[in-house]
C-alpha positions as CSV (number, residue, x, y, z in Angstrom):
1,X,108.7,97.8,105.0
2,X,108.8,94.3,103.4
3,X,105.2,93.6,101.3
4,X,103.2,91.2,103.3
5,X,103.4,87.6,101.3
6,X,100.8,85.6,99.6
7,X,101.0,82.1,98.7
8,X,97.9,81.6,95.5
9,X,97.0,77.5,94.9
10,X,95.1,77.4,92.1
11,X,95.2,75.5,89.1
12,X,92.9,77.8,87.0
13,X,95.3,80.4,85.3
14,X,92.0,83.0,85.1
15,X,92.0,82.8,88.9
16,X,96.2,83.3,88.4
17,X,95.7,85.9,86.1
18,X,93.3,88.1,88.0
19,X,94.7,87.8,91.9
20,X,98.6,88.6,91.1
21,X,97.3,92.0,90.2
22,X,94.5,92.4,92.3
23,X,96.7,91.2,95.5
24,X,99.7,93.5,94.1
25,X,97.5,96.3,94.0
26,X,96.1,96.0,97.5
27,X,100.1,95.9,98.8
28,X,100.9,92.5,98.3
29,X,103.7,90.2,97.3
30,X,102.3,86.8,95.2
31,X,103.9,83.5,94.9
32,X,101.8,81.1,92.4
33,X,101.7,77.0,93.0
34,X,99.4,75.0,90.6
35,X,99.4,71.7,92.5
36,X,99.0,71.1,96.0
37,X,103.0,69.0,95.6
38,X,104.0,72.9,94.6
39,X,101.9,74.5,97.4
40,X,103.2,72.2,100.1
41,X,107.3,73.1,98.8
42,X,106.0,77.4,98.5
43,X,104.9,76.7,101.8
44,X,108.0,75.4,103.1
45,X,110.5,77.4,101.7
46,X,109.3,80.4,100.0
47,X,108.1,81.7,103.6
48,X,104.3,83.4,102.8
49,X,101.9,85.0,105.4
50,X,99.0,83.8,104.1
51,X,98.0,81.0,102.1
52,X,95.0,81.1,99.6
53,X,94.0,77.4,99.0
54,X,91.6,76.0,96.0
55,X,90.3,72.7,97.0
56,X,89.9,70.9,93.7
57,X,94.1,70.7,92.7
58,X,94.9,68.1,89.8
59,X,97.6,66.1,92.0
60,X,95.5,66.1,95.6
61,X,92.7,67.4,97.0
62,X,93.3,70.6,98.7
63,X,92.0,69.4,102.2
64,X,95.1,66.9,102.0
65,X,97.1,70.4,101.9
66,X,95.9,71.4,104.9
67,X,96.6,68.6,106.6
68,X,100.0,68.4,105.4
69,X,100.9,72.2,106.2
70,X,98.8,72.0,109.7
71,X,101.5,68.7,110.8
72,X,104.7,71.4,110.6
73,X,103.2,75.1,110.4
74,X,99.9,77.6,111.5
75,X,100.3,79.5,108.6
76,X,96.9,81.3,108.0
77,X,95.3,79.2,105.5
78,X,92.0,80.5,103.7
79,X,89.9,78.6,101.2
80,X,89.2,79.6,98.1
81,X,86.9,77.2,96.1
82,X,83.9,76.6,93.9
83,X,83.0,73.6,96.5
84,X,79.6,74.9,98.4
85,X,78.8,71.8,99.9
86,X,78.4,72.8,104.2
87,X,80.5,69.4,104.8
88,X,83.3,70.3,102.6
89,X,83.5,73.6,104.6
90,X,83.3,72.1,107.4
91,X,85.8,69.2,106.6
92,X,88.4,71.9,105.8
93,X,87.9,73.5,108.5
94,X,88.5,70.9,110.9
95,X,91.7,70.4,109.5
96,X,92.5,73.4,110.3
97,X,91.7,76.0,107.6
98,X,91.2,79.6,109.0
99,X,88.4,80.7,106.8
100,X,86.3,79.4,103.6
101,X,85.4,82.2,100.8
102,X,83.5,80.4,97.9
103,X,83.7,81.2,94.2
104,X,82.8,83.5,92.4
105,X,83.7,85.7,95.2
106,X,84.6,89.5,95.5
107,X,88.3,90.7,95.8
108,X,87.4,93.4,98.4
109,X,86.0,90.4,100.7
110,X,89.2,88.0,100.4
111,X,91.4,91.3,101.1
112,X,89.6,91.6,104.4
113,X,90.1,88.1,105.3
114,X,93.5,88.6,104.3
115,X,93.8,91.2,107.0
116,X,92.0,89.3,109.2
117,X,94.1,86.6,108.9
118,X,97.6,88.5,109.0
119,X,95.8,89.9,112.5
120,X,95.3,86.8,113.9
121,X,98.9,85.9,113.1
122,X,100.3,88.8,114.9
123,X,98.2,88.1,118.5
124,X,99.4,84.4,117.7
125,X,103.0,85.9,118.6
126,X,102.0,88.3,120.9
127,X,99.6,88.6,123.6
128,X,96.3,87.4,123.6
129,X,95.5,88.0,127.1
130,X,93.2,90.8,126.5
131,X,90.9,91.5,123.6
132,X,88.4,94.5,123.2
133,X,86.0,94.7,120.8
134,X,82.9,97.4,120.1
135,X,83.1,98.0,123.6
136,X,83.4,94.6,125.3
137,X,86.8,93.7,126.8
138,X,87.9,90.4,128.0
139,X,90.6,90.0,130.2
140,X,91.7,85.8,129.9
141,X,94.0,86.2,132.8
142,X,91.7,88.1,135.6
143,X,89.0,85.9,134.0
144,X,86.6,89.0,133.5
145,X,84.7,90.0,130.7
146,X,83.5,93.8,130.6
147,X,80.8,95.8,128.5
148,X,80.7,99.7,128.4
149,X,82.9,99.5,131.5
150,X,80.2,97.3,133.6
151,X,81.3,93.8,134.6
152,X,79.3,90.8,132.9
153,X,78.2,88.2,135.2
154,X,79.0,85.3,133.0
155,X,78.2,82.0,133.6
156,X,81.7,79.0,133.3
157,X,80.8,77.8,130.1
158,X,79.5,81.0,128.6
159,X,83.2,82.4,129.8
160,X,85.1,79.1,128.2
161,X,82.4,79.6,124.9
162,X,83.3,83.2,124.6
163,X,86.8,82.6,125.0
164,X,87.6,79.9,122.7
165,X,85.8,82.0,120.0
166,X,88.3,85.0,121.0
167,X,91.3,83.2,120.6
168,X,90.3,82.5,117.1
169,X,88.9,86.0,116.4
170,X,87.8,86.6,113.0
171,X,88.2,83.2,112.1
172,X,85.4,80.7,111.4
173,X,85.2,78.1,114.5
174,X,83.1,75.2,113.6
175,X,79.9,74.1,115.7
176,X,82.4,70.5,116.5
177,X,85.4,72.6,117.4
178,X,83.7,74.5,119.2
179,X,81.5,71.5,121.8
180,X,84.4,69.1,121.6
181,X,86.7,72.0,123.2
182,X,84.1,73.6,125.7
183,X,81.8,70.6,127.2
184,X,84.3,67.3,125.9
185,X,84.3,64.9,122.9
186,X,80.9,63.3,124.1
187,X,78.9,66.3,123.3
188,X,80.4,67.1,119.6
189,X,77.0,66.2,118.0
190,X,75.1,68.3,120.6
191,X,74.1,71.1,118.5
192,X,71.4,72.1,121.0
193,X,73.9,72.9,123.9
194,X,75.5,75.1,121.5
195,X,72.4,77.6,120.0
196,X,71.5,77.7,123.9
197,X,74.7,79.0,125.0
198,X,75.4,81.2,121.8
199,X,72.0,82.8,122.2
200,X,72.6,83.7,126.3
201,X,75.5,84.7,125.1
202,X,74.9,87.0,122.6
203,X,72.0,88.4,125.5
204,X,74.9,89.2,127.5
205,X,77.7,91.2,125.2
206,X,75.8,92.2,122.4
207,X,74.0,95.5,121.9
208,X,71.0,94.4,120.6
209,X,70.9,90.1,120.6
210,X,68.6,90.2,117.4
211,X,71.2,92.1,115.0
212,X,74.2,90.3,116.5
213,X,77.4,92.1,115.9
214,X,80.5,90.5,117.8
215,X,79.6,86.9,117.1
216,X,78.1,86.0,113.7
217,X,76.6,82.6,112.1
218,X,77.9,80.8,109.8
219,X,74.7,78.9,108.2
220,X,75.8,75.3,108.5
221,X,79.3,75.7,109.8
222,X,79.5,77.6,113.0
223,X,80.5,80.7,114.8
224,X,82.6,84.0,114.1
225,X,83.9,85.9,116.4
226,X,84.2,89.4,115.1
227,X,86.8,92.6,116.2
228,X,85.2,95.8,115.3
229,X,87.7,99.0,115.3
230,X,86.9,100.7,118.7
């Protein structure tokens, strides 16, 4: 079986120096690019899975990557970057970065987004009709949503809320993404309609709405939605 491919962008040869190992040990095949010119042509021809992206490159900034590489490809693209401003998050985010780890960060943490990311790649070719999670199944195509095999009376926006955040499972969906695609572009500033929805929500499909397991905050950025091994 052919090592799952990682594409590192960083111009710190420390941050070289440490993943290549780290990443080889956990199974994985690295490719190193130092500038985001070098990331874009490893992108396009070296074929990764996954592509670990620092923001502050010496030829562009690293955002301009992701908008490059989001115009031709949905390679899983993660953040890794010293940058903790919320907007900067954000920012990449909307252009289409699938998650944001910040620096100094722990190698057991990026390996599970790693995962997380190669699993979203997989139900991007396959079927993403159904999804079950700690005992809550959705099913996008009879438009029914399950917990502990009792239907959930969920209201359209809660449905169109909790599915949008399914679809992008363990991937960060910002709080714009997020009212721009559920209640229109008009409403992508109303953070109030959001934490109103999220928190009925969560009273419907979590186990206990005060220690929320299945969809998790981001501080700042948005919404997670989770898949826990059933």
């Amino acid at each position: 079986m052919t090592a799952e491919r990682i594409l590192v962008v960083d111009d710190e040869p420390q941050i070289q120096r440490f993943l290549r190992p780290a990443l080889g040990a956990a199974g994985y095949e690295v490719v190193e690019a130092m500038t985001g010119g070098e990331a874009i042509k490893a992108a396009a021809t070296s074929a990764p899975d996954v592509i670990i992206l620092d923001l502050g490159l010496p030829d562009m900034d690293g955002k301009d990557v992701v908008a490059n590489i989001r115009a031709w490809s949905q390679l899983p693209i993660i953040i890794l970057s010293a940058r903790d401003r919320e907007s900067e998050k954000i920012a990449a985010l909307d252009l289409g970065a699938d998650d944001y780890i910040e620096k100094p960060f722990a190698i057991g943490e990026l390996t599970a987004r790693i995962r997380a990311a190669l699993r979203h790649r997989v139900q991007m070719h396959g079927s993403q009709a159904q999804l079950s999670t700690d005992g809550l199944s959705i099913d996008m195509i009879k438009r029914t949503v399950i917990r502990d095999g009792e239907p959930l009376r969920l209201t359209p926006k809660e449905y169109d809320l909790l599915v949008m955040l399914a679809r992008h499972a363990d991937r960060v969906v910002t709080h714009k993404t997020l009212l721009t695609s559920v209640w229109g572009v008009a409403h992508g500033e109303d953070l109030h309609y959001l934490r109103v929805f999220i928190g009925q929500l969560r009273g419907k499909i979590e186990r206990d709405p005060a220690d929320p397991k299945i969809i998790r905050t981001e501080p700042g950025v948005g919404y997670r939605f989770v898949r826990h091994d059933d």
